[in-house]
C-alpha positions, 0 to 999 in steps of 0.5 A: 860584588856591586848589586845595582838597583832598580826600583818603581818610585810609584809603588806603594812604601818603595822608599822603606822597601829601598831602605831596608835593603840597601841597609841589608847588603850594607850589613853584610859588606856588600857594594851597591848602586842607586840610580840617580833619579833617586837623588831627588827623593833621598829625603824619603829613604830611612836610610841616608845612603852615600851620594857616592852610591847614586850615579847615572842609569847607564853605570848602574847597569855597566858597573854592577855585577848583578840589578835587582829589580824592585816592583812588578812584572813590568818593573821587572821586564823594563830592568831585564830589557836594559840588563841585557845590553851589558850582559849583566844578570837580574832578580826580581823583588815583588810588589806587585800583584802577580810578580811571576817574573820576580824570584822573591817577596819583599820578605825574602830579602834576607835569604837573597842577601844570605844567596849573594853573600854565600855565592849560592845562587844560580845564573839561568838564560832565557831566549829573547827574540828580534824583530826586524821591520823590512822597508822600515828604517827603524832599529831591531825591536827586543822581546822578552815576553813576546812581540804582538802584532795587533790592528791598533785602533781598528775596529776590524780584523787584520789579514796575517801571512805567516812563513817559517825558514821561507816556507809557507805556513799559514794565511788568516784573519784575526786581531792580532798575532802573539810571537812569545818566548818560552819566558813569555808564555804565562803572560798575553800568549796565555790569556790568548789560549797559548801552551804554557812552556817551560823557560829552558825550552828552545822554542817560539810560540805562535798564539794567534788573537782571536781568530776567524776561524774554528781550526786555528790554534797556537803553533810551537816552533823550534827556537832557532826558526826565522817566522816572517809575518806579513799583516795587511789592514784597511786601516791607516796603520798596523800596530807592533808592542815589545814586552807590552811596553815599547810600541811602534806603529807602520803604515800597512802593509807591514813585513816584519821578520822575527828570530832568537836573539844572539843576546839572551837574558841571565835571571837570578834563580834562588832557592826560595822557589822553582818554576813550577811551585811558581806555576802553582801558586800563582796560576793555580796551575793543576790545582783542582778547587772542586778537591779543595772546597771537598777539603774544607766542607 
């Protein structure tokens, strides 16, 4: 087994948190990979690790069989959106603030050693979503989160046409439209009013954004559902972010396609934790502070 490693260089002692395990799963006879973008700061690592272990971004993702990812939910989406090219797994350790995406804490890497060593762990698929921009000479946009339609830097609302398998939805003014996987249902669609969907679940969520309209809510599609959304605006262009990270902009009006992709992502599953203590405990999901607070008085 080879574990590739992807790490955000601006959190805080990242290069302890790089040398401890790196010394770990060298312990424990397990193969890994450094991006070479590390190369200049290896002088930082407590560990001195082999100039072998260090080659190009790209064969980290081809030659590792599994890439962990080191910081917060964004580290982790930006990992998963380049693992999903080669077909390659991903587990997440955070040091972020929320790290809901990330399977363990800095102080779980024993136990996803011990995971790796035993071969006791779990490969999960979750749907990611395409979008295909129509009349615009552009690539496939990827999402694993979900893909936002918004009115840039306009101070006025858009007007959005939305169509499901060449069926006429729905017609309304708003910020912005939320188009989010079951995976990206605790991210934007939520803060937006959005369900919250379990990630084995074939399904695609519509959250609009701030609405003109009192009988406008979320919408909950099957998952292999095609959604065509046409967005008009008076403003000189139309915004689009995959993931919160990748953004493209059009000159309106924009005509953009979106569908399940044929290429899911694989995520790690340990026994450290579950969705749904996950859910719990970093959303407080369910939890009732009035019985919490009566608890503690």
């Amino acid at each position: 087994m080879i574990i590739g490693i992807a790490a955000n260089l601006t959190k805080e002692n990242i290069y302890n948190i790089i040398s401890i395990l790196t010394s770990r799963l060298a312990d424990n006879g397990i193969k890994f990979l450094l991006s070479d973008y590390l190369l200049p700061h290896a002088h930082l690592l407590e560990t001195k690790i082999p100039k072998a272990r260090f080659t190009s971004d790209v064969n980290v993702y081809k030659k590792s069989d599994i890439i962990i990812s080191i910081g917060g939910d964004g580290t982790m989406l930006n990992t998963a959106f380049k693992a999903r090219f080669y077909d390659k797994p991903v587990v997440g350790v955070n040091l972020g603030k929320l790290g809901f995406l990330a399977e363990v804490n800095i102080d779980q890497i024993d136990l996803l050693i011990e995971e790796f060593r035993t071969n006791k762990f779990i490969t999960e698929e979750r749907m990611v979503i395409e979008g295909e921009c129509i009349g615009h000479r552009i690539e496939k946009m990827y999402a694993i989160n979900d893909i936002v339609i918004d009115k840039g830097g306009w101070p006025k609302m858009i007007q959005l046409n939305v169509t499901v398998n060449g069926e006429y939805l729905t017609n309304f003014v708003a910020d912005g439209l939320i188009i989010a996987t079951p995976t990206g249902s605790t991210g934007y669609s939520l803060s937006a009013g959005g369900p919250v969907v379990s990630p084995n679940t074939d399904v695609i969520t519509l959250s609009p954004i701030s609405p003109h309209s009192l009988t406008m809510r979320p919408f909950v599609l099957p998952g292999d559902d095609e959604v065509i959304i046409k967005a008009e605006s008076l403003h000189k262009e139309i915004q689009i972010n995959c993931d919160g990270q990748r953004v493209f902009a059009f000159k309106p009006p924009l005509q953009i396609k979106i569908s399940r992709s044929d290429h899911p992502l694989k995520l790690i599953h340990t026994s450290a934790t579950s969705y749904f203590k996950t859910l719990r405990r970093k959303l407080l999901w369910g939890i009732d502070l009035r019985q919490q607070n009566m608890e503690q008085e």
